[in-house]
KOLGUKE-854373 format. One record per atom (N, C-alpha, C, CB): residue in one letter; x, y, z. Coordinates in pm, whole numbers, padded with zeros to 5 digits, always signed. Glycine has a CB too. Example, Ala and Ser with C-alpha at 12.3 -4.5 7.8 and 13.67 -1.06 7.14 Angstrom:
<sites>
a+01319-00569+00780 a+01230-00450+00780 a+01320-00330+00780 a+01131-00447+00905 s+01285-00225+00708 s+01367-00106+00714 s+01290+00003+00787 s+01408-00060+00572 
</sites>
This chain:
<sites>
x-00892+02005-00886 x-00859+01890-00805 x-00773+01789-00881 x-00986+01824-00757 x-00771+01839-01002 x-00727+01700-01086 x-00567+01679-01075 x-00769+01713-01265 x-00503+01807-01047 x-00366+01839-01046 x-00312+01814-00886 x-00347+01998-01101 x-00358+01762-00801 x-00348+01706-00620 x-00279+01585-00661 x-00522+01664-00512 x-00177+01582-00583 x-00077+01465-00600 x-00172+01350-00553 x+00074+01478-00502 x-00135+01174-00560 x-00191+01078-00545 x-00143+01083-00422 x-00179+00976-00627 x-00217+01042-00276 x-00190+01006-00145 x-00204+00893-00141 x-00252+01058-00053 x-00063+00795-00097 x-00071+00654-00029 x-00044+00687+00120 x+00045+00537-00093 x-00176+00587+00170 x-00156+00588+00337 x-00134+00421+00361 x-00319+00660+00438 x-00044+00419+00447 x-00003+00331+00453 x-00067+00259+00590 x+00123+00354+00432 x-00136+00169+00620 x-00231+00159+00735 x-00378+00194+00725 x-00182+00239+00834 x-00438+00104+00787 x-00589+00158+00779 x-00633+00127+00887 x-00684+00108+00674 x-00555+00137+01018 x-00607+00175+01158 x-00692+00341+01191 x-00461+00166+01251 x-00749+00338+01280 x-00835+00468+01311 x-00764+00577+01295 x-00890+00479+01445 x-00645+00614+01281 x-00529+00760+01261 x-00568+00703+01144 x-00336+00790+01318 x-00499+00608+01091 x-00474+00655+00945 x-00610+00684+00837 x-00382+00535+00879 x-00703+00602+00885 x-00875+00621+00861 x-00885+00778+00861 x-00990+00544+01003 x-00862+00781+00966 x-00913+00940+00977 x-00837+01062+00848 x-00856+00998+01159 x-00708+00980+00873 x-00634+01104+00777 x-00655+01063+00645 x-00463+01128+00797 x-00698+00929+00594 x-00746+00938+00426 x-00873+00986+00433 x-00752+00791+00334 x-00956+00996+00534 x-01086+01007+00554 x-01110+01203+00486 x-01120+00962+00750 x-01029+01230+00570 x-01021+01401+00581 x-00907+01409+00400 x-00896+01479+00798 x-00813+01391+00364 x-00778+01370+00265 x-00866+01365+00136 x-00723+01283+00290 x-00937+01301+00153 x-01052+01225+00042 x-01132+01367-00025 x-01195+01099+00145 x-01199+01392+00140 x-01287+01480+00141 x-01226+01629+00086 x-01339+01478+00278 x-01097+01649+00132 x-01033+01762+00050 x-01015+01765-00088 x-00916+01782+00089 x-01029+01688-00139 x-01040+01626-00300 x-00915+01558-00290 x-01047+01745-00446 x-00813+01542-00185 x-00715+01458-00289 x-00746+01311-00319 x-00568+01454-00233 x-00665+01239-00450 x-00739+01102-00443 x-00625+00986-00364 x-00784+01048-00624 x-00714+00927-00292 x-00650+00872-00193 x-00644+00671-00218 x-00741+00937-00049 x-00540+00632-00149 x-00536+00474-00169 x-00462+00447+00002 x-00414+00412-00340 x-00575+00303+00043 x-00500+00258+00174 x-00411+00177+00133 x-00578+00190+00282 x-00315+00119+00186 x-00253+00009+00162 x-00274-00092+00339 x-00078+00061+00101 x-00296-00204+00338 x-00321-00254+00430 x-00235-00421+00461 x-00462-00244+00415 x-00214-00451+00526 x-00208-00648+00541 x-00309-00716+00511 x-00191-00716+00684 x-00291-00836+00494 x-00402-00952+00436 x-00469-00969+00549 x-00347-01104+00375 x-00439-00906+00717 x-00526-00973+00799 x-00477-00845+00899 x-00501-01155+00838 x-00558-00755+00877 x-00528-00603+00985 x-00546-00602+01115 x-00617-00485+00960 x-00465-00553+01177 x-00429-00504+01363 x-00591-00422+01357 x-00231-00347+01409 x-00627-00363+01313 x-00723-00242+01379 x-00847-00348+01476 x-00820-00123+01217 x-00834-00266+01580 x-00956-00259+01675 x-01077-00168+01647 x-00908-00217+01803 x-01030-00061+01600 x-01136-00002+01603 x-01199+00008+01475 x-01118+00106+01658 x-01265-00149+01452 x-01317-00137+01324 x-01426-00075+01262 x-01329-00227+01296 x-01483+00005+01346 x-01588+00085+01237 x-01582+00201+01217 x-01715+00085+01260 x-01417+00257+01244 x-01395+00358+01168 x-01287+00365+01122 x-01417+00454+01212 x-01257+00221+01092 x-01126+00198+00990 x-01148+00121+00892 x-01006+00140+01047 x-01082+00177+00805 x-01065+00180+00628 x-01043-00003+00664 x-00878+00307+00527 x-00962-00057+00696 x-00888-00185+00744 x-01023-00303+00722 x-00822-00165+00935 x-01138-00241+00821 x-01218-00318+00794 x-01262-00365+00601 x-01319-00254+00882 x-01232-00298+00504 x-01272-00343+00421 x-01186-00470+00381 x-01290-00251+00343 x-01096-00506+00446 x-01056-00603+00373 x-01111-00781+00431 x-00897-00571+00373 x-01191-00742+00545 x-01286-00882+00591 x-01411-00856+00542 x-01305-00913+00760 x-01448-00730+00536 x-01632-00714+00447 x-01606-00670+00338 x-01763-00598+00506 x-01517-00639+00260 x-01531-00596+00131 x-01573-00448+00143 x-01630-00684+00054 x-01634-00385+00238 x-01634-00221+00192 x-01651-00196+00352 x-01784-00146+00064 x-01665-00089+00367 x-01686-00019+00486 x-01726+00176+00466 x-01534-00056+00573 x-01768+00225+00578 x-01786+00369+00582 x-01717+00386+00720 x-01951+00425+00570 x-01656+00490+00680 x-01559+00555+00817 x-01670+00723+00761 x-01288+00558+00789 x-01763+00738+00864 x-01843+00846+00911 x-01868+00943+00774 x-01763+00924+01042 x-01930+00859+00699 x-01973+00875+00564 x-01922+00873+00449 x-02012+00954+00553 x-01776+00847+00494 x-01634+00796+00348 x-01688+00639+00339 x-01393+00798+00417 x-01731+00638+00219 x-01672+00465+00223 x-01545+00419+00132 x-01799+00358+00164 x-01541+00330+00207 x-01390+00225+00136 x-01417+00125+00104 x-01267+00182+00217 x-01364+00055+00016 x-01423-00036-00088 x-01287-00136-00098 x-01476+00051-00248 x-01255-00250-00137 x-01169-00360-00133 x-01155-00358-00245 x-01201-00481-00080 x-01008-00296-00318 x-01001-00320-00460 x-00865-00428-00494 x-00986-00163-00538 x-00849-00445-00619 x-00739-00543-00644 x-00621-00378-00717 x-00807-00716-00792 x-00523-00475-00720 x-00420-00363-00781 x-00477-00276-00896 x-00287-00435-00841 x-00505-00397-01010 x-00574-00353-01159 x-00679-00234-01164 x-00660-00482-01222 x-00727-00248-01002 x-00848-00167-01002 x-00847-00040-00969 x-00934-00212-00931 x-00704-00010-00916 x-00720+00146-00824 x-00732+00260-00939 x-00558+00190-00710 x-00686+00248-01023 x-00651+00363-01140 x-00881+00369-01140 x-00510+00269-01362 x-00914+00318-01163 x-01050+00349-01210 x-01120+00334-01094 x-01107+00264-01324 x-01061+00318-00991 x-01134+00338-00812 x-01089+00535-00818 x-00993+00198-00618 x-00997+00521-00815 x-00942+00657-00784 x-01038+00753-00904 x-00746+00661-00809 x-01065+00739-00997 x-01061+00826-01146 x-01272+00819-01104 x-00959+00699-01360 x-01345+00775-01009 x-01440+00768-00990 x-01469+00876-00873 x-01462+00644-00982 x-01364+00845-00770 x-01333+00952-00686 x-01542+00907-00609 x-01273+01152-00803 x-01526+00802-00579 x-01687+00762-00527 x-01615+00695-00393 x-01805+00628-00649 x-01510+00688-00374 x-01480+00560-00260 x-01281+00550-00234 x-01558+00366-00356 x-01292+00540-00116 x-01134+00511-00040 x-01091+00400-00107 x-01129+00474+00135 x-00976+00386-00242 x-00980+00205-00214 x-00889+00171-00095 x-00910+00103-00359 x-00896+00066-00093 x-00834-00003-00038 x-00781-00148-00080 x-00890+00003+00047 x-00630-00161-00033 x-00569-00240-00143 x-00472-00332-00054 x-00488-00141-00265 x-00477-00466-00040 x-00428-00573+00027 x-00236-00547-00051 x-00542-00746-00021 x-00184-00464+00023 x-00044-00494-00033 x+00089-00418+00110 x-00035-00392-00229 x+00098-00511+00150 x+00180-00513+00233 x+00317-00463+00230 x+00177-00610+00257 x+00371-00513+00087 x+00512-00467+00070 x+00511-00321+00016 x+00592-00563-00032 x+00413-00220-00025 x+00410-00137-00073 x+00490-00099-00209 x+00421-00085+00013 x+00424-00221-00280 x+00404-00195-00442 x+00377-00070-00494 x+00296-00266-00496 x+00275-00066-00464 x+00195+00099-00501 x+00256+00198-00466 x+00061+00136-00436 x+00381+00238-00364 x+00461+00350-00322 x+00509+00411-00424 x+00562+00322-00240 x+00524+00378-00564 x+00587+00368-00663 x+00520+00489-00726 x+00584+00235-00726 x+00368+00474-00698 x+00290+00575-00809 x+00259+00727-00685 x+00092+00474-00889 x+00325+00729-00619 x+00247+00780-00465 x+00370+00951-00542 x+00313+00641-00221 x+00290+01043-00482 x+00327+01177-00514 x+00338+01235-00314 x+00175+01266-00644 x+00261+01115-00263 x+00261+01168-00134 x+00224+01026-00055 x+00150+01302-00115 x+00377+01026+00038 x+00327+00872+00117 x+00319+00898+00312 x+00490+00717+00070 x+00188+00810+00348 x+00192+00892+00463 x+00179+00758+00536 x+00077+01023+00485 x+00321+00714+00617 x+00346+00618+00692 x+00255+00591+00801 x+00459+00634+00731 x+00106+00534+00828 x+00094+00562+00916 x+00027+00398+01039 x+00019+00692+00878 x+00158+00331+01006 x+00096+00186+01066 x+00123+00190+01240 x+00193+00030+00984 x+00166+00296+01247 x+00188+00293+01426 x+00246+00194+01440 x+00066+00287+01533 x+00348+00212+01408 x+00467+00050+01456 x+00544+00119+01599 x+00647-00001+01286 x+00585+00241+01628 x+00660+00298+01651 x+00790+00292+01666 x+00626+00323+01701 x+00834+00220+01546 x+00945+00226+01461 x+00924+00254+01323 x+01012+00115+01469 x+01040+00314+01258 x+01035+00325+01111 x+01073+00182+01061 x+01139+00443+01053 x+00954+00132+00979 x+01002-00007+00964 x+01085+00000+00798 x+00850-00127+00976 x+01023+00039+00704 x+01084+00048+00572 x+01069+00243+00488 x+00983-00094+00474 x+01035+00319+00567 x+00995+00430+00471 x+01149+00530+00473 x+00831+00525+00538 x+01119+00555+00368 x+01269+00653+00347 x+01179+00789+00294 x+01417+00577+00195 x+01275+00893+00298 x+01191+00990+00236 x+01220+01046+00090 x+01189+01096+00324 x+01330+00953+00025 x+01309+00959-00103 x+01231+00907-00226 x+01382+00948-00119 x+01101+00822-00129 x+01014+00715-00201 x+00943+00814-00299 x+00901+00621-00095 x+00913+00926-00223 x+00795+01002-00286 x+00820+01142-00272 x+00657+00968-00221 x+00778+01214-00344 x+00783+01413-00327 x+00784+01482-00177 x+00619+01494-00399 x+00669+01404-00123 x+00669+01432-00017 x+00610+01297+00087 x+00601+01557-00023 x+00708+01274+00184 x+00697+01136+00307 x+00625+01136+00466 x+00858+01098+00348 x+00590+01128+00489 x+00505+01162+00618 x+00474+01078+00717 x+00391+01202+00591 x+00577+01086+00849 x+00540+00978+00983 x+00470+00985+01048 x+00604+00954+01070 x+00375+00946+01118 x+00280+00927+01202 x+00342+00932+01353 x+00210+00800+01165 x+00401+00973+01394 x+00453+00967+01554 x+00560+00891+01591 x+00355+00917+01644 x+00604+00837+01689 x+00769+00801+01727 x+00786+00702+01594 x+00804+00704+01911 x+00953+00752+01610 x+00987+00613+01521 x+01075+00679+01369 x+00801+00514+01469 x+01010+00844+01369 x+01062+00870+01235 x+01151+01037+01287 x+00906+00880+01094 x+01219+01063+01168 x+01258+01154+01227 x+01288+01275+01060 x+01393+01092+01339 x+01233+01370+01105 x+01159+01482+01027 x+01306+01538+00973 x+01049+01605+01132 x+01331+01557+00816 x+01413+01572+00778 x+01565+01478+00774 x+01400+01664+00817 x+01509+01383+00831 x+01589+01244+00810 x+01546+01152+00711 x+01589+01164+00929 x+01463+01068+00805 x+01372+00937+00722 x+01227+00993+00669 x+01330+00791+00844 x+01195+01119+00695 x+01059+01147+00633 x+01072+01279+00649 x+00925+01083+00695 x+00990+01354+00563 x+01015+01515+00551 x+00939+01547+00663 x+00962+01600+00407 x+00841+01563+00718 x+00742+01556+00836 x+00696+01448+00929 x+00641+01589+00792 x+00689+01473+01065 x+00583+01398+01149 x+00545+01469+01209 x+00604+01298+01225 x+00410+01393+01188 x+00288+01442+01298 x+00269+01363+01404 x+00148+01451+01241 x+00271+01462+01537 x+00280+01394+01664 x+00121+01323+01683 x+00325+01512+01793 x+00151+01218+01725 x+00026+01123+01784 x-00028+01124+01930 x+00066+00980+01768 x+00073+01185+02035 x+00040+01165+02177 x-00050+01316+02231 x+00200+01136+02269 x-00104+01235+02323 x-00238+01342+02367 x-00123+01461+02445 x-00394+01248+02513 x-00187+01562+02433 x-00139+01666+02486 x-00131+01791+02417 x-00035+01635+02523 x-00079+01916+02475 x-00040+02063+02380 x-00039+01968+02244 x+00150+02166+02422 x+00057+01916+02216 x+00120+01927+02076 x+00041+01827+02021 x+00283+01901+02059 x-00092+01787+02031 x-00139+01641+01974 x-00189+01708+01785 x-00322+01555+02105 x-00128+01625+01719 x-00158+01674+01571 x-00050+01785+01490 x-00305+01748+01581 x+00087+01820+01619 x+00112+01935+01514 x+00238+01852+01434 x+00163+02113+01594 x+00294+01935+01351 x+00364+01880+01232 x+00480+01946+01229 x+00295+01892+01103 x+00592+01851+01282 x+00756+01893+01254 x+00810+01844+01150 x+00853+01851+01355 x+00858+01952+01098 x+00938+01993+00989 x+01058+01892+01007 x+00978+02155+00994 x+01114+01945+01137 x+01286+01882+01170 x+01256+01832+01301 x+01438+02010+01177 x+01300+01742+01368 x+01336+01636+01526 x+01212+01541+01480 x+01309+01732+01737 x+01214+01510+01568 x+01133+01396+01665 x+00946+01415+01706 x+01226+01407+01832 x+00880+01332+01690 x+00789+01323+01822 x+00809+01281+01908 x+00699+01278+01826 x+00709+01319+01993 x+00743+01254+02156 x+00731+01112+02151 x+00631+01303+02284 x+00830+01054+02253 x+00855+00946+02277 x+00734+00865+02351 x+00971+00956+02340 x+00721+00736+02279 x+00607+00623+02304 x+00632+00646+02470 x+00642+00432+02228 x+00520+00631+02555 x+00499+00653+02680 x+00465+00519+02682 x+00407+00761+02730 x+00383+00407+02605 x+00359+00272+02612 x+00246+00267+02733 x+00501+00186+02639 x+00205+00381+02739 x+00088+00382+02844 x-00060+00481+02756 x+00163+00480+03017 x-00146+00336+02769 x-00282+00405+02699 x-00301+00537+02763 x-00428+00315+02722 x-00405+00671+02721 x-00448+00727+02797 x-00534+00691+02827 x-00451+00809+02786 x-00561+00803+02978 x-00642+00737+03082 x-00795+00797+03030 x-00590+00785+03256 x-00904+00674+03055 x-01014+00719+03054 x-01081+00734+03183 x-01075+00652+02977 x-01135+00800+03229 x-01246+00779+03395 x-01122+00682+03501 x-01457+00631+03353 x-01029+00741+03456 x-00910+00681+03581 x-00859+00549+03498 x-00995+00624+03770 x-00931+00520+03427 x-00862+00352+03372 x-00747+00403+03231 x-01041+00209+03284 x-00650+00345+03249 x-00579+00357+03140 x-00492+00199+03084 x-00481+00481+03181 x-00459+00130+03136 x-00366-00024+03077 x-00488-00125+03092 x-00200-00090+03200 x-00596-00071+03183 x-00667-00177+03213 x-00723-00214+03130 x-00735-00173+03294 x-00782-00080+03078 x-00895-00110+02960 x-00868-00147+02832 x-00972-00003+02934 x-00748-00178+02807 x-00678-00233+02693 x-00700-00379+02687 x-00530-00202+02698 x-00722-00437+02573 x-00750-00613+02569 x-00615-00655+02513 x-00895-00677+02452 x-00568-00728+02579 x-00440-00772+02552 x-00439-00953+02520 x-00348-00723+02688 x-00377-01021+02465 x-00380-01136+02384 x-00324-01201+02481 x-00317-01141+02248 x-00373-01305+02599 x-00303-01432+02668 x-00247-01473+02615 x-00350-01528+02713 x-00160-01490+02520 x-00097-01576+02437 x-00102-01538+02297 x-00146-01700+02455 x-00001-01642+02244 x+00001-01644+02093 x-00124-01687+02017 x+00108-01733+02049 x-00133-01664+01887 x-00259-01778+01831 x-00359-01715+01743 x-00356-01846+01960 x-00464-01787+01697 x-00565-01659+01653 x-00673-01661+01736 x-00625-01662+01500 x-00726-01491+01715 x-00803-01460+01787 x-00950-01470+01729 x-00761-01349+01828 x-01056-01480+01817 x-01178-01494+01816 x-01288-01424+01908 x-01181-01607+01823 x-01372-01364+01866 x-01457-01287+01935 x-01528-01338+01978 x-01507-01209+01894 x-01611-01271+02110 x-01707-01335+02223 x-01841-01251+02235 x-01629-01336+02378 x-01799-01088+02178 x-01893-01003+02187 x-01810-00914+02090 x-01939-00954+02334 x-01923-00798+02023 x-01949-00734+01944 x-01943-00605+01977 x-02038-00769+01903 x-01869-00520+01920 x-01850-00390+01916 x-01930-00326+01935 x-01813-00351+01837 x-01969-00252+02038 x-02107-00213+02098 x-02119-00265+02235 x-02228-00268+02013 x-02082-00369+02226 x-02174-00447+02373 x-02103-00375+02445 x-02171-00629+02424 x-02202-00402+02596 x-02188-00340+02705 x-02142-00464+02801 x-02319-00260+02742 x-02049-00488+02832 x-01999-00621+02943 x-01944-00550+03113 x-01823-00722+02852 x-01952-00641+03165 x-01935-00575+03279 x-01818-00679+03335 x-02079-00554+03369 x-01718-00598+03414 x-01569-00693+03474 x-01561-00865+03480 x-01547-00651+03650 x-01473-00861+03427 x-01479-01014+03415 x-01531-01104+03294 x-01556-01052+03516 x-01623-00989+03180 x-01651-01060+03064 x-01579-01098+03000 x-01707-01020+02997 x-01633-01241+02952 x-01513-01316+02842 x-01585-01242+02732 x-01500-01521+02820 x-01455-01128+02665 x-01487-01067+02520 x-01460-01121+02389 x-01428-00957+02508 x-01341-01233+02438 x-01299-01283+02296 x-01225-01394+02335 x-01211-01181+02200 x-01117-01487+02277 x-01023-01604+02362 x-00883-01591+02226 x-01133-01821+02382 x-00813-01607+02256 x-00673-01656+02193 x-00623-01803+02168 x-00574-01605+02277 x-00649-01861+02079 x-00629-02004+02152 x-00661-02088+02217 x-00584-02019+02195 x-00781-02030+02242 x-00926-02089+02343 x-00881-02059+02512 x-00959-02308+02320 x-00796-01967+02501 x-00760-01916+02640 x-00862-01782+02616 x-00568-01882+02673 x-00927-01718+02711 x-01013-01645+02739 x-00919-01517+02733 x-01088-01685+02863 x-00979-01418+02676 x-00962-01226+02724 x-01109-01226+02753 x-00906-01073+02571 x-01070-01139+02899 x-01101-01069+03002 x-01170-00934+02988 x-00994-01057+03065 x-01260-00867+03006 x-01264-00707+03055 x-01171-00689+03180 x-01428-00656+03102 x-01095-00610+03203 x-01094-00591+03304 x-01142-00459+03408 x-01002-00623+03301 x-01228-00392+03321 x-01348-00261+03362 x-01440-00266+03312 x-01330-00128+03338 x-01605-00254+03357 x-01679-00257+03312 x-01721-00140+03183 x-01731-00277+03407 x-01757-00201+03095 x-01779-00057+02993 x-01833-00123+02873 x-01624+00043+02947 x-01796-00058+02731 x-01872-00051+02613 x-01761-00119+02539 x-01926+00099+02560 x-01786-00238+02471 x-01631-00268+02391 x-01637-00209+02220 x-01597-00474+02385 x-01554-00084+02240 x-01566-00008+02147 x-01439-00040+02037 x-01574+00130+02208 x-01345-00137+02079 x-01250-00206+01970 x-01250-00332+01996 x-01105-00163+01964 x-01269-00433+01847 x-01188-00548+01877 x-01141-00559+01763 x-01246-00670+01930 x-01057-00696+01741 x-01021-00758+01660 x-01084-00816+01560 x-00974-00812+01702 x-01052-00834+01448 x-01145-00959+01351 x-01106-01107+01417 x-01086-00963+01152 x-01225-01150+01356 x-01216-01337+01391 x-01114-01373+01309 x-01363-01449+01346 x-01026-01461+01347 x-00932-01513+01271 x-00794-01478+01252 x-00974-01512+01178 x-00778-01338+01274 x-00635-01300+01318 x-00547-01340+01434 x-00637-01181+01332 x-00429-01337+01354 x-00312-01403+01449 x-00260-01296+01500 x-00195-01493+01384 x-00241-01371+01636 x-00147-01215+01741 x-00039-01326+01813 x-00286-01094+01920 x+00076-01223+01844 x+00139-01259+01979 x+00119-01203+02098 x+00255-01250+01974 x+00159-01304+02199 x+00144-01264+02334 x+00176-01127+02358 x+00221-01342+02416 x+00046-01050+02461 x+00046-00937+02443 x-00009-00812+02399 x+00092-00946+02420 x+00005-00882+02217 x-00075-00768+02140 x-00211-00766+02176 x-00072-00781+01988 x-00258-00591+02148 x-00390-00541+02149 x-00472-00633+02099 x-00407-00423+02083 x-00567-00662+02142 x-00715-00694+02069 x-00868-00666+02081 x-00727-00802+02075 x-00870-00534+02156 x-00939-00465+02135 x-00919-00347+02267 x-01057-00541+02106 x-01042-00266+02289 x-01044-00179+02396 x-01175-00179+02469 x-01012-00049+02350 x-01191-00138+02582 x-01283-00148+02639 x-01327+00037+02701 x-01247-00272+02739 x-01463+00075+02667 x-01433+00218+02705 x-01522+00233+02827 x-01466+00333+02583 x-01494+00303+02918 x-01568+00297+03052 x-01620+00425+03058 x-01482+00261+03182 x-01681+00498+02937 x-01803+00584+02991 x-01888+00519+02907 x-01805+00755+02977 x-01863+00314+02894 x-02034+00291+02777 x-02072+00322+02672 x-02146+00341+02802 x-02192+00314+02732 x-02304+00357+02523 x-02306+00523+02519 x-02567+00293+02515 x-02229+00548+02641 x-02226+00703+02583 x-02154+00736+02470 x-02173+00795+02675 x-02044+00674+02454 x-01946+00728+02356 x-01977+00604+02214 x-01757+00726+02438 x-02023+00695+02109 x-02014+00602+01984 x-01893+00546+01886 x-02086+00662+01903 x-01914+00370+01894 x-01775+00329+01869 x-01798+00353+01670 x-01734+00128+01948 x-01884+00389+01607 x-01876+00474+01513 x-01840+00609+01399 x-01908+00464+01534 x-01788+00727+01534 x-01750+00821+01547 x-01598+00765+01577 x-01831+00900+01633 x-01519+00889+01470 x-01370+00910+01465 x-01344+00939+01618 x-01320+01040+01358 x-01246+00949+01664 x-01233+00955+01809 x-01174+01168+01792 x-01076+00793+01886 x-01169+01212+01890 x-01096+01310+01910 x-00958+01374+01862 x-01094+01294+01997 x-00850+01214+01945 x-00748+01219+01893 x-00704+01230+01750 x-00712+01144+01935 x-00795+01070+01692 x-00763+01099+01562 x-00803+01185+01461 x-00770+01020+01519 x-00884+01309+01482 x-00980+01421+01393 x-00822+01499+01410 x-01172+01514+01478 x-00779+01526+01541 x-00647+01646+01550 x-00559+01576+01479 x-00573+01693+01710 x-00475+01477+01481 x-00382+01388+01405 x-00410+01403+01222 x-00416+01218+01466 x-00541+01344+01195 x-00563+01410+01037 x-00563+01551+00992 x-00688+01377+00989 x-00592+01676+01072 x-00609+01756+01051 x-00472+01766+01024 x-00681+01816+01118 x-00364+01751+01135 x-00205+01744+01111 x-00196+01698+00984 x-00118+01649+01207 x-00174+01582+00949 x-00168+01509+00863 x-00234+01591+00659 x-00256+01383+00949 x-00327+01707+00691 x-00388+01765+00593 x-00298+01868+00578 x-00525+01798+00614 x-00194+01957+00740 x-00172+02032+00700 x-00031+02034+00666 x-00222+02102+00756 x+00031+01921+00696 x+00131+01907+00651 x+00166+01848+00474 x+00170+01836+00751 x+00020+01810+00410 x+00004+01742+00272 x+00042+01913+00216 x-00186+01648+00225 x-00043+01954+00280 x-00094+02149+00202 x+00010+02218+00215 x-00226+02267+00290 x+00123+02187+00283 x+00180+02308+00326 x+00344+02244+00243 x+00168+02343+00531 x+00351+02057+00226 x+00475+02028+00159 x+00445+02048+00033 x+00534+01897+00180 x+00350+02044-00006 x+00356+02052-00160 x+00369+02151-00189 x+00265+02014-00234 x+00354+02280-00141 x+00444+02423-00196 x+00601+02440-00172 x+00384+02559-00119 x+00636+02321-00118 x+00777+02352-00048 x+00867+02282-00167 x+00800+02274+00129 x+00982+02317-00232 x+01033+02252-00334 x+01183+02139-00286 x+01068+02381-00442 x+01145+02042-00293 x+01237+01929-00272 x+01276+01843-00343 x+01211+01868-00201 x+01415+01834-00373 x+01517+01671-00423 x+01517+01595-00322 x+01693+01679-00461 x+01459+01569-00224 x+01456+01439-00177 x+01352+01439-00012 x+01635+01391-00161 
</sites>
């Protein structure tokens, strides 16, 4: 194991959770890189959360909040995901393998000469251009597989549908501002619950169900952005558990680590 290139994932939303998650566990040694104040909703199975609690477990990985100084002897313990508040991607530097995966769906800064081998997460990059691989993100045949050369499919900008609900069940930000929670990941609210406010303007459910994403207290959004999800089959589905999507997406994401590093590349 000792000879597995270093993996930087860039993001510690639920895809990218999942794919250091599955990473880890393959022995490679892995580092998140995250913002000082993370997008993820679905915080209890994202790495992301460690940087408001200081550690977290994504379904028996835990991740731990380290400083720069610290990753070399986070990693060399091989006990824990770090995770590392650096936005500009400092750390790309030491990366043998960088795996873009902030769901911007644009390529915001990754080239694919940063590292041996570069890796996009779904629209936005383009395979044998700006990154040697992407792995498609959208549900369907192709959810998780890994192109070599083109494109993924193009952002549809439409959640999928759960039990018929698909845009509804999305929590979207009235406004600019920071956000603040009303209820807790888990709860069960029914139409019309105030889940959280923006600015002291109220978000809405707008389906009754289980609020299986939100936001942290204190993050700033613009009008619009996500701030959490609402799932309408309830306490059936555990907001603990990796989701579906993202188990096929890491698996992508593993087999494209396994399969570039035998492949020999200048750039």
């Amino acid at each position: 194991m000792a000879d597995r290139p270093q993996v930087v994932v860039r993001g510690g939303g639920e895809l990218a959770s999942a794919a250091a998650r599955l990473l880890f566990l393959a022995g490679f040694p892995v580092v998140v890189l995250e913002r000082p104040a993370p997008l993820a909703v679905r915080r209890m199975v994202s790495f992301a959360q460690a940087v408001f609690s200081g550690e977290v477990e994504v379904e028996g990985v835990p991740g731990r909040l380290v400083v720069a100084d610290g990753v070399e002897d986070s990693l060399a313990s091989r006990a824990f995901v770090p995770v590392l508040v650096d936005p500009d991607g400092a750390r790309l530097s030491r990366a043998g393998v960088i795996v873009d995966a902030r769901m911007a769906k644009r390529n915001l800064d990754t080239r694919r000469d940063q590292a041996a081998l570069v890796i996009g997460l779904g629209p936005g990059f383009a395979a044998g251009v700006d990154v040697h691989a992407v792995v498609e993100t959208q549900r369907g045949a192709n959810l998780g597989r890994v192109y070599w050369t083109g494109l993924a499919e193009a952002d549809t900008a439409e959640p999928a549908a759960v039990r018929g609900e698909s845009d509804r069940r999305v929590l979207r930000a009235p406004r600019a501002g920071a956000f603040q929670g009303r209820c807790g990941i888990g709860d069960v609210v029914g139409k019309g619950a105030v889940v959280g406010e923006v600015a002291e303007e109220p978000v809405c459910a707008q389906v009754p169900g289980m609020v299986r994403g939100l936001l942290a207290d204190g993050v700033r959004v613009t009008l619009g952005e996500k701030v959490g999800d609402i799932e309408p089959r309830g306490a059936a589905v555990d907001p603990a558990r990796v989701s579906d999507k993202a188990r096929a997406v890491a698996a992508g994401v593993l087999e494209a680590v396994l399969i570039g590093a035998r492949i020999p590349r200048t750039a």
